[in-house]
C-alpha positions in Angstrom: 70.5 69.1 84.8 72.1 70.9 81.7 75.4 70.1 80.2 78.0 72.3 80.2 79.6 73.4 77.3 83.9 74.2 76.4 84.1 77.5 74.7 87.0 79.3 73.1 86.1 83.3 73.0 88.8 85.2 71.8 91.3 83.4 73.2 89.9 82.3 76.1 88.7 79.2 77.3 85.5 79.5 79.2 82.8 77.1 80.9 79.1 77.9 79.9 75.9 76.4 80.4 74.1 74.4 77.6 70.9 77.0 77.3 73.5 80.2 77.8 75.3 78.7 75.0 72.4 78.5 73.1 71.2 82.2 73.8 74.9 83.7 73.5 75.3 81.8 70.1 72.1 83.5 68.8 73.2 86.5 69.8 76.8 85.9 68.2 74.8 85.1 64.9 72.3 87.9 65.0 75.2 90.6 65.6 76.9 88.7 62.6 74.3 88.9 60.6 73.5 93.0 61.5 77.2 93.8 60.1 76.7 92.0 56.7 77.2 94.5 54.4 79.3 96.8 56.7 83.0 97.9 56.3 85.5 96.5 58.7 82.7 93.1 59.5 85.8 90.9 60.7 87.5 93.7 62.5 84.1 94.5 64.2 83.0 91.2 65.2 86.6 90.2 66.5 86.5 93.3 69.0 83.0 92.5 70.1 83.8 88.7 70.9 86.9 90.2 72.7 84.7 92.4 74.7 82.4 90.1 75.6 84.9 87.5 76.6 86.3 90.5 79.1 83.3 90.8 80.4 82.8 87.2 81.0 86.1 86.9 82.2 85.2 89.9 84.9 82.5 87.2 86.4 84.4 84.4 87.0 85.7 83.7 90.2 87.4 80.6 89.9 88.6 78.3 86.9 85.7 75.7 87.5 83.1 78.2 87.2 80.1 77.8 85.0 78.9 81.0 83.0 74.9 80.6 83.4 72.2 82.3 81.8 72.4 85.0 84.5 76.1 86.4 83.2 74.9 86.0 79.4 72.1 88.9 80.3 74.0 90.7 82.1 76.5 90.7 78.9 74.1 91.6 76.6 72.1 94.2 78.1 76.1 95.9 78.2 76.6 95.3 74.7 72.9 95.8 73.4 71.0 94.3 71.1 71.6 94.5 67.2 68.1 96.5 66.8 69.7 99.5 69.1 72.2 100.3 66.6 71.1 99.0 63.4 70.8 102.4 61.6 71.1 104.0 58.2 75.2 105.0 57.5 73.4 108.4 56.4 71.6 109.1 59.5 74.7 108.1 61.3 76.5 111.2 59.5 73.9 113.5 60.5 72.5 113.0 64.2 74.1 111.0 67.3 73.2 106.9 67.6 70.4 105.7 70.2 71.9 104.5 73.2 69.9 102.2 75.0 72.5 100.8 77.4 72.5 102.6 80.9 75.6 100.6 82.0 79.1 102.3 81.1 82.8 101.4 82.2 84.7 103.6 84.2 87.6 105.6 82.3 91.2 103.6 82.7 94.2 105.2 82.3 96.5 104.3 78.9 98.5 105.3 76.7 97.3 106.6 73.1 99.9 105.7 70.6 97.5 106.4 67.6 97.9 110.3 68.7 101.3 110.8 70.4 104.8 111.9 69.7 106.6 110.0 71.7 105.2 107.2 74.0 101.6 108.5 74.3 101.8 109.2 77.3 100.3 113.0 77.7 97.5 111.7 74.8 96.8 109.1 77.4 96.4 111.2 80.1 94.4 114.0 78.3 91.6 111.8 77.8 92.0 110.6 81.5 91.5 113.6 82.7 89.2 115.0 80.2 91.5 118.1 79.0 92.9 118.2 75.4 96.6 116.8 75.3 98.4 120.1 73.9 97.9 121.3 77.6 99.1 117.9 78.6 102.2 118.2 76.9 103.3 121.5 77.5 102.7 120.7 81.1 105.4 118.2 80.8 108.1 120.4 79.0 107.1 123.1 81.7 107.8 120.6 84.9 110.6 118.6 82.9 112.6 121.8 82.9 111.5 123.5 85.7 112.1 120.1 87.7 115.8 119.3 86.7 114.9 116.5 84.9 112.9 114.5 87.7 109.6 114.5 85.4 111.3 112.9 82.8 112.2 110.1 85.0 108.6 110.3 85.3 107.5 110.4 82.3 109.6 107.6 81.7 108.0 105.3 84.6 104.5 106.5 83.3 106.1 105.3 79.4 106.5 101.8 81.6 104.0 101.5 83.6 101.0 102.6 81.7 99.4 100.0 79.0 99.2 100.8 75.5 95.4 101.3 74.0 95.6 98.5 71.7 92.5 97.1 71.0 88.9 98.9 69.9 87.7 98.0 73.8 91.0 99.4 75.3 90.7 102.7 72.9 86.8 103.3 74.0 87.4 102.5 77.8 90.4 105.0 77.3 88.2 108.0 76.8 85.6 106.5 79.4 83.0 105.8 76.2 80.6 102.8 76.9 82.4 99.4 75.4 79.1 98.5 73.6 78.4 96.7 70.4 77.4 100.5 68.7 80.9 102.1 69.9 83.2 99.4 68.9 81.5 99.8 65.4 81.5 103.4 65.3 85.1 103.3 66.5 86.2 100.4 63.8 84.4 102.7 60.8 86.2 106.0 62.3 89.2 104.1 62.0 88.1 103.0 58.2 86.9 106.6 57.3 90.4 108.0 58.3 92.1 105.6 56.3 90.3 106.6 53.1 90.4 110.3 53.3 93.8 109.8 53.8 94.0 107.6 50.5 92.0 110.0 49.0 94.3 113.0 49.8 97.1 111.4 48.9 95.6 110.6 45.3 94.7 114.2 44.9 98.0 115.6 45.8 99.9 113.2 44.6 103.8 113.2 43.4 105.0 109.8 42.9 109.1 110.4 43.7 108.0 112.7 46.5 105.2 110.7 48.1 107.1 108.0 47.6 110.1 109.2 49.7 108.0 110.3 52.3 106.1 107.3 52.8 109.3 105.6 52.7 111.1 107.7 55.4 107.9 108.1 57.7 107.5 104.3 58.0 108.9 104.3 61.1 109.2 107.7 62.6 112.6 108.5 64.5 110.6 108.8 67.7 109.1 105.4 67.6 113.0 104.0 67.0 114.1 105.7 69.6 111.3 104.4 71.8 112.0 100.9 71.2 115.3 101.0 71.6 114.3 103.0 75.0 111.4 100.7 75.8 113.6 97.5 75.2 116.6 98.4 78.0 113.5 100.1 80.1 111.6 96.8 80.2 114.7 94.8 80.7 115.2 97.1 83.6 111.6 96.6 84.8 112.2 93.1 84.8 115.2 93.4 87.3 113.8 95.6 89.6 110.5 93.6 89.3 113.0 90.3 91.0 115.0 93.0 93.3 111.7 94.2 94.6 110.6 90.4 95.0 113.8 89.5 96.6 113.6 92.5 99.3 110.0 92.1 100.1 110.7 88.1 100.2 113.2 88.5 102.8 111.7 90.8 105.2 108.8 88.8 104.9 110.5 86.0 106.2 112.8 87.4 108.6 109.5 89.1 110.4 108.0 86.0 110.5 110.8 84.1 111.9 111.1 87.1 114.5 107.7 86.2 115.1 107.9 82.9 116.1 111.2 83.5 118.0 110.2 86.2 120.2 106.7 86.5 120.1 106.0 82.4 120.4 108.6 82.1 122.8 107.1 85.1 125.1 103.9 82.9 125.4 105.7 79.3 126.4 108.6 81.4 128.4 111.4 80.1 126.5 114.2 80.9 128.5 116.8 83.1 127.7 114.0 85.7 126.4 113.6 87.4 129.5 115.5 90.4 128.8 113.1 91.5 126.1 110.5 91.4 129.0 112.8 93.4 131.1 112.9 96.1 128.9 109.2 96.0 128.6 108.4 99.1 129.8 104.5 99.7 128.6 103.5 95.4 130.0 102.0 94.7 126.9 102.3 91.2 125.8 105.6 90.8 124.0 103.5 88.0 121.3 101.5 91.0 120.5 103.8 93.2 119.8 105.2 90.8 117.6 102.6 90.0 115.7 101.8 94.1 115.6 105.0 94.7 114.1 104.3 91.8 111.4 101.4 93.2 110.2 102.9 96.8 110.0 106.1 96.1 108.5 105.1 93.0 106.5 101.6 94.3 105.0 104.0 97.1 103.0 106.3 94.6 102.4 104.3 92.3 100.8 102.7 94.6 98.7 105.9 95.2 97.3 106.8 91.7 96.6 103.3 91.5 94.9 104.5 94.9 93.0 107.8 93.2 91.7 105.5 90.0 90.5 103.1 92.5 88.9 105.8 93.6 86.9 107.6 90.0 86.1 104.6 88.6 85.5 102.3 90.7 82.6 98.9 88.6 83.6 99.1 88.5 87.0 95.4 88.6 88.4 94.7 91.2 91.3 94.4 90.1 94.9 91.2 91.7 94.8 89.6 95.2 96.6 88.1 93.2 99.4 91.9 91.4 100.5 93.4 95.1 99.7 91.1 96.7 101.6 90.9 94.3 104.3 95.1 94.7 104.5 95.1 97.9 104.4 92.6 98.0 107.8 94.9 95.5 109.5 98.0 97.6 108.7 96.1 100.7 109.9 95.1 98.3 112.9 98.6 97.7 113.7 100.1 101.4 113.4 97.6 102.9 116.1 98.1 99.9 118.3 102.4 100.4 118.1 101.9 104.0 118.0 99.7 103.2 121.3 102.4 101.4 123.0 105.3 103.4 122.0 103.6 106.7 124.0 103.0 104.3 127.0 106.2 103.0 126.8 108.0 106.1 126.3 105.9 107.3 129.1 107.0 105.1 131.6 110.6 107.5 131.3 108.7 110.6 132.0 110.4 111.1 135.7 113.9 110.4 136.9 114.7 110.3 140.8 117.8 109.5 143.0 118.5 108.6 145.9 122.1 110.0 147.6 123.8 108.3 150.8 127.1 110.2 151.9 129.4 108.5 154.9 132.8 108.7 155.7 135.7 107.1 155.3 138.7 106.3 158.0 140.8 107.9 155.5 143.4 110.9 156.4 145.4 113.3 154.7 148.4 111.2 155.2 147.1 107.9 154.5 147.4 105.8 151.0 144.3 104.7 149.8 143.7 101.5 147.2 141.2 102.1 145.2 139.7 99.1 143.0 136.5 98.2 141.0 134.9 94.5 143.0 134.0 91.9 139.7 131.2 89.3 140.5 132.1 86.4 137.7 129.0 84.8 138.6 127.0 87.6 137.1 129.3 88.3 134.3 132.3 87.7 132.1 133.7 90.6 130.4 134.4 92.9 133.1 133.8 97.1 132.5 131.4 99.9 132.7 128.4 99.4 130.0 125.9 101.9 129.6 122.7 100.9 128.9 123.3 97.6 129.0 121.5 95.6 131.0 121.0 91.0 131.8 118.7 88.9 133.3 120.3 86.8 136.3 119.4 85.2 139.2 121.3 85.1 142.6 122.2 82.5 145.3 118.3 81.7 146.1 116.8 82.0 142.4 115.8 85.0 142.5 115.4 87.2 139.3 117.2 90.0 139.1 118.3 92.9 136.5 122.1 93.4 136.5 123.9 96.1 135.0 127.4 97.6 135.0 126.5 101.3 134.3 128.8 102.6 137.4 130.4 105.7 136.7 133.0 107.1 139.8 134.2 110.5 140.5 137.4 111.5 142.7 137.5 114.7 143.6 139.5 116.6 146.5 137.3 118.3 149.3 139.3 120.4 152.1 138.0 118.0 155.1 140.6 116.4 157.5 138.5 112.8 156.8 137.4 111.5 153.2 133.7 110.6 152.3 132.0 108.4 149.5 129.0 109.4 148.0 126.4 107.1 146.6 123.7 108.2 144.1 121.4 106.0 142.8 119.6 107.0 139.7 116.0 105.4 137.5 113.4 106.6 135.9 109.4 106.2 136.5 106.0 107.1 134.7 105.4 109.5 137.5 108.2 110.6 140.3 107.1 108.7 143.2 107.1 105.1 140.8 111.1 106.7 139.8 112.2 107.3 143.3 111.1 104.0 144.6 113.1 102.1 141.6 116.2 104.1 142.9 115.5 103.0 146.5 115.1 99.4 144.8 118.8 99.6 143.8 121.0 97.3 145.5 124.5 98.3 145.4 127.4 98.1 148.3 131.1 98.9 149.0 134.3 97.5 151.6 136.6 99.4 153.0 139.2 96.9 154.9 141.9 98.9 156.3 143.2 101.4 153.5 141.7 99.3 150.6 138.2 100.7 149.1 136.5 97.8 147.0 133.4 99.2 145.8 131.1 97.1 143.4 131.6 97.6 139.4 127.6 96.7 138.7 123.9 97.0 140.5 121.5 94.9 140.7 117.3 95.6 140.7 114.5 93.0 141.5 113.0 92.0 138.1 109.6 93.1 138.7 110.8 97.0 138.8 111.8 96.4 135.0 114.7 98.2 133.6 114.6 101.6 133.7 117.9 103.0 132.8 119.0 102.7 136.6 122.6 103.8 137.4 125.1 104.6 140.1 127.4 107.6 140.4 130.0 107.0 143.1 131.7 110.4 144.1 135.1 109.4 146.0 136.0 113.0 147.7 139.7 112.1 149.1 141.5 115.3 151.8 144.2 117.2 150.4 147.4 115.0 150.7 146.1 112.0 150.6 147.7 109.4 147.8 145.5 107.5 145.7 147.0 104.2 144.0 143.8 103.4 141.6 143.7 99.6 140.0 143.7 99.2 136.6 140.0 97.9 136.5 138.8 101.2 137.5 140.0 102.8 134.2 136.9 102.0 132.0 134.9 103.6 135.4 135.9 106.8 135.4 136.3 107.9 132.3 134.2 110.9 132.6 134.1 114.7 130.5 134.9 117.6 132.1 131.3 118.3 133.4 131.8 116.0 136.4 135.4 117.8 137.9 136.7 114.4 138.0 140.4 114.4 138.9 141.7 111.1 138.1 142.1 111.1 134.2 142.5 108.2 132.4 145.9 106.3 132.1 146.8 107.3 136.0 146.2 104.1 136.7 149.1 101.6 138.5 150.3 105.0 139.8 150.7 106.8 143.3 149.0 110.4 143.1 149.3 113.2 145.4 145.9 115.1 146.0 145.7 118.4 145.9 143.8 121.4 145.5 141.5 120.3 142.4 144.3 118.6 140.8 146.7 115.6 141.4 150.6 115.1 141.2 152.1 111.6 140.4 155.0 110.7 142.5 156.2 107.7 140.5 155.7 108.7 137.0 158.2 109.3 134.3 158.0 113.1 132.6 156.6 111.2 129.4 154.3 109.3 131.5 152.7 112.0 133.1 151.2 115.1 131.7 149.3 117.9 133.5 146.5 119.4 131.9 145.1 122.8 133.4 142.4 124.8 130.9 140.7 127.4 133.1 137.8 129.9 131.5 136.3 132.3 133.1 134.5 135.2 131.5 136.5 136.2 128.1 139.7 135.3 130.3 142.2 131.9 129.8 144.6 129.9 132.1 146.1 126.9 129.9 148.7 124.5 130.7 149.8 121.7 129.0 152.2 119.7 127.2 152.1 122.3 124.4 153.0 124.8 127.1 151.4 128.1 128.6 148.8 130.4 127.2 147.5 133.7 129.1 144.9 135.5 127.7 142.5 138.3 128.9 140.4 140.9 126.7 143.2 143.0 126.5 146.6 140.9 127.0 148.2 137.8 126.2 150.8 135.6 126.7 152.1 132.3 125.5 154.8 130.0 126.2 156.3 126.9 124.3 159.7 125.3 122.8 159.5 128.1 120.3 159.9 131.5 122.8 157.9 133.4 124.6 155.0 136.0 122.6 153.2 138.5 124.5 150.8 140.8 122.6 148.9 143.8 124.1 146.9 146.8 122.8 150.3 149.0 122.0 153.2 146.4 122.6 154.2 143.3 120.9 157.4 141.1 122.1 158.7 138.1 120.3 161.9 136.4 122.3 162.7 132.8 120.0 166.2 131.6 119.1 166.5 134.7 116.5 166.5 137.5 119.6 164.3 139.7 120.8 161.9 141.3 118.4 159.4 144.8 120.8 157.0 146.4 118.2 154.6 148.9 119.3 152.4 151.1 117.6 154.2 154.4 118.4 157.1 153.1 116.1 
């Protein structure tokens, strides 16, 4: 059993095996050795230690890992050996180095600060892409202009976003070059070589007030100010949409698991008072799966965004890994076919609508008085009134489920026979007709008529088992001409109906007696400011209107209006104005 040895490489503390100490400390030395007489040793050795302690880092799992002889190999035979790049600096000038690696890193995406204007930002993604950055740049001037300024928001987030090439590793992955022990010294002498011809042009050309000036007032370029400044406020703004991002993927998070638990868990034990949710449960899948269906597609998104806004709070945050992104991303695929499934078959299931229609009479003449009122069931419900759509679980007299609704909509309208009638539609929808017209026969729904008193019922009930289906009821009260109506107050929310369905009784004619007639009513109690008649009439281009505004007549070639102003008629030739000023005729002829 070998020891295991505490190493600090770069930074970074590491576990390793006794006899991959050993090897990876000769190696250390013999690369050490190798740059002895070279420019930039320190720099050199520093980067290569820094490599090698990413690569290391890439390996290990967990923090109790061991780094074995296994790893060490597989570092080396990255990095080389010395021997591969040991050459002569002169035949380095003139011909390329041996590379005896096979294994190279994939290009990354950063920004190159040693070769930009601003943030580094086109540099960066020039060598990404493997174009030079002059194309790059105009490219951005091109779509910052052409875009109204959305690609400099852009640019911006990429400024953000997008690390900075700092070290010799980060610079060679950058432009996709092998991160090897021969390009991190080619790279580091590049950097040396640059440095001296600079030195050296400077010497040659040189003009000490000038040069001195210049070097002075090009220490720190106005861009690079200017991008501090920016980069400070950007990166305090990155931090607080890093915690608002956090905060809003927290709190879904939370709220879909408690849904889950509420609804889905209490769909499996039956938990009462959930029932309406299986009512409405048109497609009879399992109300727990959808639940847990919905988690995964709302939650997965959700959570990656909360991971986002950590990302960004936290700088060395440590990937969830391909596999657990991967294996998200299947279940939130999972989850979207499987609701998209089960929202066609529920949506389905209202394909058809049927009715059902009874008609009978009434004992009810042209002379009698009819009461008229809405019959409440307080056992079934509290708030009494017509709700569409809305629907409850109950149960009647011998436990038996039911589905109870209110959505009753009645309809007066005069009819020219001596008796009156009621007729009773029932309405519901189905996957397929016959499955909608037997929910409508399934409708249970009743009226009284005791003496001159009509109580008809202000809901409908459904066994459970036909599920809600937006069932309905549309009462049509057709009452002789003559007949008074008295309607109840309650009956007000009941028919309050548009003009589509020629309903007579408008709302607010309620508490009142109201002569029928031909299409229309008369109230023989009301005040004049109680009771206003309302007559629009259109019929092809033509226009009967009376109301409290007055009359209007209009044809296509004539009209005529009347109100507390005067009278105006208007033809082709003629125009007459009577108001309190006289009479004004204008025709054309004059």
């Amino acid at each position: 059993m070998n020891k295991t040895v505490n190493i600090n490489l770069a930074g970074i503390f590491f576990h390793i095996d006794e006899d991959a100490y050993l090897k990876l400390q000769r190696y250390l030395e013999a690369i050490k050795r190798s740059f002895t007489d070279s420019q930039g040793r320190s720099e050199i050795i520093s980067d290569i230690e820094a490599r090698i302690a990413e690569l290391f880092s890439e390996r290990v799992k967990h923090d109790k890992q061991v780094i074995g002889n296994k790893e060490v190999d597989e570092v080396i035979t990255i990095m080389g050996q010395p021997e591969d790049y040991l050459v002569d600096d002169e035949i380095f000038e003139d011909e390329p180095r041996k590379q005896t690696s096979s294994s190279s890193d994939s290009k990354k995406l950063f920004r190159d600060t040693d070769n930009s204007y601003i943030g580094g930002v086109a540099s960066g993604l020039g060598h990404y892409l493997g174009i030079d950055a002059v194309w790059v740049r105009l490219l951005w001037i091109i779509f910052a202009f052409g875009s109204g300024g959305t690609f400099i928001l852009i640019y911006i987030l990429f400024w953000v976003l997008v690390p900075e090439a700092k070290t010799t590793s980060e610079k060679l992955t950058m432009t996709g070059e092998p991160v090897n022990i021969s390009n991190i010294e080619k790279k580091i002498k590049d950097g040396f070589e640059n440095v001296s011809q600079t030195v050296s042009d400077t010497v040659k050309n040189i003009d000490l007030p000038k040069q001195g000036n210049r070097i002075k007032s090009s220490s720190k370029s106005f861009f690079d100010t200017i991008g501090d400044i920016i980069m400070f406020f950007l990166k305090v703004f990155a931090k607080f949409i890093g915690i608002l991002l956090m905060i809003v993927g927290a709190s879904v998070l939370i709220g879909l698991i408690v849904a889950m638990f509420s609804v889905g868990v209490a769909d499996v034990i039956h938990i009462p008072g959930f029932d309406l949710i299986d009512s409405a449960n048109a497609a009879n899948v399992p109300i727990w799966l959808i639940s847990l269906l919905s988690l995964f597609a709302v939650g997965i998104p959700f959570f990656f965004l909360f991971y986002l806004g950590l990302k960004i709070l936290v700088n060395n945050l440590k990937s969830i890994g391909n596999i657990a992104k991967f294996s998200l991303f299947g279940l939130w695929l999972m989850a979207i076919i499987g609701l998209i499934f089960f929202g066609a078959r529920q949506a389905s299931e209202y394909n058809y609508d049927a009715s059902t229609i009874t008609k009978e009479q009434l004992n009810i003449t042209a002379n009698d008085t009819l009461h008229l009122s809405m019959l409440e069931n307080a056992t079934y419900r509290k708030h009494f009134g017509r709700h569409r759509e809305v629907f409850k679980t109950v149960y009647d007299e011998n436990d038996n489920k039911l589905i109870y609704t209110s959505d009753i909509r009645l309809i007066v309208r005069s009819t020219k026979d001596s008796v009156a009638s009621i007729n009773i539609e029932k309405n519901a929808h189905g996957k397929n007709y016959q499955e909608a017209k037997k929910r409508a026969l399934d409708i249970n729904y009743n009226y009284t008529l005791n003496g001159k008193s009509l109580l008809i019922d202000s809901y409908l009930t459904t066994p459970h088992n036909n599920k809600f289906r937006a069932q309905q009821v549309e009462v049509t009260l057709y009452l002789p001409e003559g007949t008074i109506l008295y309607a109840d107050e309650n009956t007000y929310s009941f028919h309050s109906n548009t003009e589509h369905y020629n309903d007579i009784l408008d709302n607010g004619m309620e508490e009142h007696y109201l002569k029928i007639l031909n299409n229309e009513i008369i109230c023989l109690d009301c005040d004049d400011d109680d009771f206003k008649m309302n007559i629009n009439i259109n019929d092809d281009g033509s226009e009967f209107k009376l109301d409290e505004n007055g009359l209007r007549i209009k044809s296509d070639s004539t009209s005529v209006e009347i109100n507390n102003k005067g009278v105006k008629s208007n033809s082709e030739s003629v125009r007459i104005n009577i108001d309190k000023n006289g009479i004004e005729i204008t025709s054309d002829d004059n």
